[in-house]
N, C-alpha and C positions, 0 to 999 in steps of 0.2 A: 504494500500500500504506500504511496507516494505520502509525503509529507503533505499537509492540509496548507493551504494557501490563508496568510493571514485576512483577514474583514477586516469591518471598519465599524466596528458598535461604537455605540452613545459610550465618550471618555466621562471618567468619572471626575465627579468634579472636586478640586485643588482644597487640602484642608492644611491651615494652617499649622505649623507645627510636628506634620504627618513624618513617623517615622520615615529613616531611611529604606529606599528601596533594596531586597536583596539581590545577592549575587544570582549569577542561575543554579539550576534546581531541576533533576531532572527525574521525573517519576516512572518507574520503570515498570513494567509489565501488568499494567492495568486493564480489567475488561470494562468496555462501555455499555451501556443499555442495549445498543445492536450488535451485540455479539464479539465487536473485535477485541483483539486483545494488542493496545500499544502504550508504543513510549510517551512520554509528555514532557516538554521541555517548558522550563516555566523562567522569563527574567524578566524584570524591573515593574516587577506586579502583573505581570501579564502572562498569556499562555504565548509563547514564542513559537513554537512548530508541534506539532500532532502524525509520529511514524511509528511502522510497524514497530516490534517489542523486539529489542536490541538495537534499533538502527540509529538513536540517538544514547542508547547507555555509552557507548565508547567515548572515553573524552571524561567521562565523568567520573566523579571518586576522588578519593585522596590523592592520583596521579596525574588528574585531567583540572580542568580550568571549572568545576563547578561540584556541585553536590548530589548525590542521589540518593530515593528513598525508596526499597524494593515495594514492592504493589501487587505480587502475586499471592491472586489468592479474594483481594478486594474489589468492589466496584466502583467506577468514578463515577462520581457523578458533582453537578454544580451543586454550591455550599445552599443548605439553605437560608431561610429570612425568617427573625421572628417581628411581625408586624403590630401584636398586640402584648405587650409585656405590661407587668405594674411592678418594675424591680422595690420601690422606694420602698411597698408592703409584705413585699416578699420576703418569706424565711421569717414570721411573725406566728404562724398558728399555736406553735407551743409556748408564744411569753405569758408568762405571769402578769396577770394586770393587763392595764391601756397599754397601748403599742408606745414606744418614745420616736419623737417625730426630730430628735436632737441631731442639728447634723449632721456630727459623726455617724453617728447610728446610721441613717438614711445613707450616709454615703456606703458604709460598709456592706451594707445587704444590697444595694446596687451593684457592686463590684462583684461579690459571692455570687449574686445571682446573674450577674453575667457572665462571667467564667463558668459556671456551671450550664448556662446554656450554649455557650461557645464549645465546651466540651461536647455538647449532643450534636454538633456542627452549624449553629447559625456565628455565621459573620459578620453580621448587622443587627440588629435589635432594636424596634421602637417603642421607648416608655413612656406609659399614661401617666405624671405628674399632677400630683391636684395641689391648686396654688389658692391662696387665701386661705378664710378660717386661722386657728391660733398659728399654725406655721407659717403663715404669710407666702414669701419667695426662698425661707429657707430651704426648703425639702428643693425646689429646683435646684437652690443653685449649689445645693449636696449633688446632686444628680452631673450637674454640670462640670463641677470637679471631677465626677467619676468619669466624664469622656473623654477628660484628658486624661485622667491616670492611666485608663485603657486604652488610649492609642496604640496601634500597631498592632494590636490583640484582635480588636471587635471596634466597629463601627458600631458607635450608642447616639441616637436620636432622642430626645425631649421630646413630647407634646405637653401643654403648659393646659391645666385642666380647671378652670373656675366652677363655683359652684353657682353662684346666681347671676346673669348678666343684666336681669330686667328690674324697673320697678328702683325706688330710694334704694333700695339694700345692694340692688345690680351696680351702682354706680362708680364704688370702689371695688367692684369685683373686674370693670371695663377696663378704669386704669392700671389694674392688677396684670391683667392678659396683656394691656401694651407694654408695660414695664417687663414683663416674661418676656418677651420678643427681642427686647432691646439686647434683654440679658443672656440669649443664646437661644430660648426654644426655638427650633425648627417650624414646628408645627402645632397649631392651634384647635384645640378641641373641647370636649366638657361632654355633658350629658342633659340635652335639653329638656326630657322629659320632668325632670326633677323643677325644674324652672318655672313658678307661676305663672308665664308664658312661654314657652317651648318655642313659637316661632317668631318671637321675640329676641328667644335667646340665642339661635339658629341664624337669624339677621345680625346679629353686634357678632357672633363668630367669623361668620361671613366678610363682613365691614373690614374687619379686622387682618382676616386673611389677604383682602384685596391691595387692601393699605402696604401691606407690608412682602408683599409677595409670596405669604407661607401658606402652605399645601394645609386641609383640613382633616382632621379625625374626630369624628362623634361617636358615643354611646347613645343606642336606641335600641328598645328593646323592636323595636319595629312591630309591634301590634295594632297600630291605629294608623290603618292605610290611608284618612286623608292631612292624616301629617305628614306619613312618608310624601302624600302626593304635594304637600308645599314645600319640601323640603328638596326633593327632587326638580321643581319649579325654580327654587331659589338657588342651587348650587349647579344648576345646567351650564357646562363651559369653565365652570374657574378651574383657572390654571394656577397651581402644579395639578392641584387633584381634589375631589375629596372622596372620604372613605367613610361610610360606618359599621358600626358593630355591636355588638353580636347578632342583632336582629335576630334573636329566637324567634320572638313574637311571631314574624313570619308565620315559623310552621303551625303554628294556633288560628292561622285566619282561614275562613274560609277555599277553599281550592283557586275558585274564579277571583276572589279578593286577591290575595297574593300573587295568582297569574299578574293580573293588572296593574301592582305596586312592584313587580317587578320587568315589567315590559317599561314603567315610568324612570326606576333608575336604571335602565339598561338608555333609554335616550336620554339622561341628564348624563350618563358616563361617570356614573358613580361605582365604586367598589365596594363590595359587602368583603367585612373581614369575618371569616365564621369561626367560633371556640370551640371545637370538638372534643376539645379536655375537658373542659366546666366552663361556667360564667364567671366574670370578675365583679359580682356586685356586691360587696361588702364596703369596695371602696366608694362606689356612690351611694350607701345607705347610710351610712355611718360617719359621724364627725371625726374631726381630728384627735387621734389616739384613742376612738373607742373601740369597741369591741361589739358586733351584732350579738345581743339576747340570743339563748338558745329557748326553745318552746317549752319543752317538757325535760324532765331528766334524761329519758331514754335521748333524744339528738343533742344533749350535754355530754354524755357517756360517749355517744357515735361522734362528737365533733362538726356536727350540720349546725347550719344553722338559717336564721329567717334568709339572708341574702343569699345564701348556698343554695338552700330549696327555691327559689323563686329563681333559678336558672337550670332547678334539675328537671328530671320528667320519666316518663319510660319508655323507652327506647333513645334512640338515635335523632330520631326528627321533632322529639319534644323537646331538648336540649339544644338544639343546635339550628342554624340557619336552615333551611331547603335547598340546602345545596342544586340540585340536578334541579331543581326548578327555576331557580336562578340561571345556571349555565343555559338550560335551554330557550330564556329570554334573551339571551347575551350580555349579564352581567359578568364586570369580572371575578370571581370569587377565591380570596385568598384567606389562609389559615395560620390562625395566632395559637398561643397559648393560655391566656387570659392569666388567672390566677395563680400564682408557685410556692403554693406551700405558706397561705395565709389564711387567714377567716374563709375568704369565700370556695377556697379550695384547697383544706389542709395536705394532701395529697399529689398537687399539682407539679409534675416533673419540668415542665417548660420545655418538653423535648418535640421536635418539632417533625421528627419521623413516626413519634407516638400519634401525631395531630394524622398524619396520611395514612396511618395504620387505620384509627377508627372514622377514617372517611372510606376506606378499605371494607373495611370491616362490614360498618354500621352502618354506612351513609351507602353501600352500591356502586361507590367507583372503580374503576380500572385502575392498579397499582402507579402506572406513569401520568393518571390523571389526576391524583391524589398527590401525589411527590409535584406533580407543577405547582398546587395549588401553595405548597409550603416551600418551593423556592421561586419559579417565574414569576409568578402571580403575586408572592409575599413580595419579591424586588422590584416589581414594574409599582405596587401601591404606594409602595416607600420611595418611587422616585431612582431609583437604583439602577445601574445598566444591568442590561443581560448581560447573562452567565451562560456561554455555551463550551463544550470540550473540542475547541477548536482557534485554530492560529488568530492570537490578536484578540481575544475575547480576556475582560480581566481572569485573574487567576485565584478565584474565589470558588473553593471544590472542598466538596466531602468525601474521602474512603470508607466504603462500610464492609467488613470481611463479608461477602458472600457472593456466590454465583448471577443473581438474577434480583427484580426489585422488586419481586413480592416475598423472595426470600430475606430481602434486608428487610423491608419492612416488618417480617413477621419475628427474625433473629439481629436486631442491629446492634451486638454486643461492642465489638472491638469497631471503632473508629478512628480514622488523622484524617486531622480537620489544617489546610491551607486557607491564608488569608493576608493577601498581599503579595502574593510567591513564595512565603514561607510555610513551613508545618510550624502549629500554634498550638497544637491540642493534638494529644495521643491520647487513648483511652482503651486499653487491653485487657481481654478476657479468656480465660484458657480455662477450658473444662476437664477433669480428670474423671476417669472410672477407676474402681478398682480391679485387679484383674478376674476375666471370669473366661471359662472356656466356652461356652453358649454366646458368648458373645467374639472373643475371636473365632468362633468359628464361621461367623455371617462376614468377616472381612470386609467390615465397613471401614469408610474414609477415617482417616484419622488426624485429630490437628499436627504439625509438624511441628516439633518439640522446639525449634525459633521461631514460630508463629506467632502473633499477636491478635 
């Protein structure tokens, strides 16, 4: 197979600060989703050449002019995106007491919890920030620290999250959102429905985005189609984007309802982010540093609680977007994680192969349409270029040891996770048996004792 000819994707755009580029880097004997199996040459953040398996190892290693890392065994594919995170609350389920909203504090569970997601292979990460109330801009600009600590690691976005925009009380909550903007958020969002005015509050986000050029993100539970339908009227067009989420609600509206609200934001060119792990409403129920009431002792025991169940259901399409009903309006639909491991989802991995597992699984997808939804689709919401396994494409990829993508998605133990042309994250998992002769005698595969 000839070497892949570099393209010409969307370059990513210049961040201050940004680590240095590495040397080259060349990844050796990887299979692709179509079966081949090659080299991969990775320099100055980018994929440099795409050839059969050896034809670029030469040259490389301790004797040659760059690095390599063997890859037999894993599957390449592009890294994914996590587009719905709440690092600030994350890693909070088992405190003692109110949650501490103390900068440090907030910085450090942001940083845990994105190395911990980074570990499951996302590269980028966008977090829901709620600004006002007793923390003010603290909690952001804890947050904001964190994305420079982790430079070079992960790419971490802010959305700056008020709670009231309308109405006397909305008033220092506007100046709150411009002051957020000034101060680095990327992107502006909140949760209208909570708002004495919803499309009030949906208008001053708006205003706000336009003003300043930032891409939008809402929470909506999306159950009250003729809000979606103003909401879709008034963000028709703004550029960078906007996106909401989790819209469960959705799958509670009638068939033809929802058909409709979603033929509406598939022409406003809006993006549904869906949480197939759980809901993150704890942090829009709840003030700063509380704690959602649990109902009775038995969901005090179980750890549920009022914001957890008001995102759970039973099955797949009680909890989660309409996925397939969305896709076949033409919305784009991409997959976060919501909650990790706080109030609303003491459980919550952040792992973003879990999210296309139970779109896999639950939701009815096709293995490679579920894996778009948590890297194409998470990178195009967030503004992000494409990620392809090909010449000239950034160098933002996941390894997962296994043959095929329904097998990684069902076994995604051992993972190296690239980001920037570097390996960032290793994650190894080696299984042992004890010896049995019923079982050497079926001479099954066996991991190779330097395998990871």
């Amino acid at each position: 197979m000839p070497e892949s000819h570099p393209q010409h994707p969307q370059q990513p755009p210049k961040r201050d600060g940004a680590a240095p580029e590495p040397g080259a880097l060349v990844l050796c004997g990887a299979r692709l989703t179509d079966g081949r199996t090659v080299d991969v040459r990775l320099s100055g953040g980018r994929i440099e050449a795409v050839g059969t398996a050896g034809s670029l190892a030469r040259g490389a290693g301790p004797a040659g002019s760059g690095a390599k890392v063997d890859l037999g065994g894993y599957l390449l594919l592009p890294a994914p995106a996590e587009p719905h995170a709440h690092s600030d609350t994350a890693l909070t389920a088992d405190a003692d007491g109110p949650v501490s909203y103390a900068p440090e504090d907030v910085q450090r569970r942001t940083i845990e919890a994105a190395l911990l997601q980074l570990g499951h292979g996302a590269t980028a990460l966008r977090t829901h920030v709620r600004i006002g109330d007793v923390q003010g801009l603290g909690s952001l600009e804890a947050v904001l620290h964190s994305r420079r600590a982790l430079r070079g690691l992960t790419d971490l976005s802010a959305v700056a999250v008020p709670r009231v925009l309308t109405g006397v009380a909305g008033a220092d909550g506007l100046a709150m959102l411009r002051d957020a903007v000034q101060m680095g958020a990327e992107v502006v969002g909140g949760c209208p429905d909570l708002d004495p005015d919803p499309t009030g509050y949906t208008q001053a986000v708006l205003e706000v985005a336009a003003e300043h050029g930032c891409a939008v993100d809402l929470h909506t539970e999306g159950d009250d189609p003729a809000r979606l339908a103003r909401l879709a009227a008034m963000a028709g067009g703004l550029r960078p984007g906007v996106s909401l989420g989790p819209c469960a609600g959705l799958s509670r509206l009638p068939q033809g309802v929802a058909e409709r609200a979603a033929d509406q934001l598939a022409a406003a060119g809006i993006t549904v982010v869906c949480l197939p792990q759980g809901g993150c409403g704890a942090m829009e129920r709840t003030g700063a540093g509380e704690r959602p009431p649990a109902e009775d002792p038995r969901e005090r025991r179980e750890g549920r609680t009022r914001a957890a169940r008001s995102h759970a259901g039973t099955g797949h399409g009680a909890c989660a977007a309409p996925v397939r009903l969305l896709r076949a309006a033409g919305v784009r639909v991409a997959a976060g994680s919501g909650a990790m491991r706080d109030a609303a989802n003491p459980v919550g991995r952040g792992d973003p192969l879990e999210a296309a597992y139970l779109l896999t699984a639950q939701g009815g997808e096709r293995p490679e349409t579920a894996y778009e939804t948590v890297s194409g689709h998470a990178r195009a919401a967030m503004a992000l270029p494409e990620v392809r396994v090909e010449a000239g494409f950034p160098a933002e990829l996941l390894a997962v040891r296994g043959d095929g993508l329904a097998g990684v998605l069902s076994l995604a133990y051992s993972r190296i996770v690239v980001h920037r042309g570097r390996v960032v994250a290793r994650t190894s998992a080696v299984r042992e048996y004890c010896d049995s002769a019923a079982v050497a005698g079926l001479d099954l595969p066996r991991q190779a004792s330097g395998g990871s």
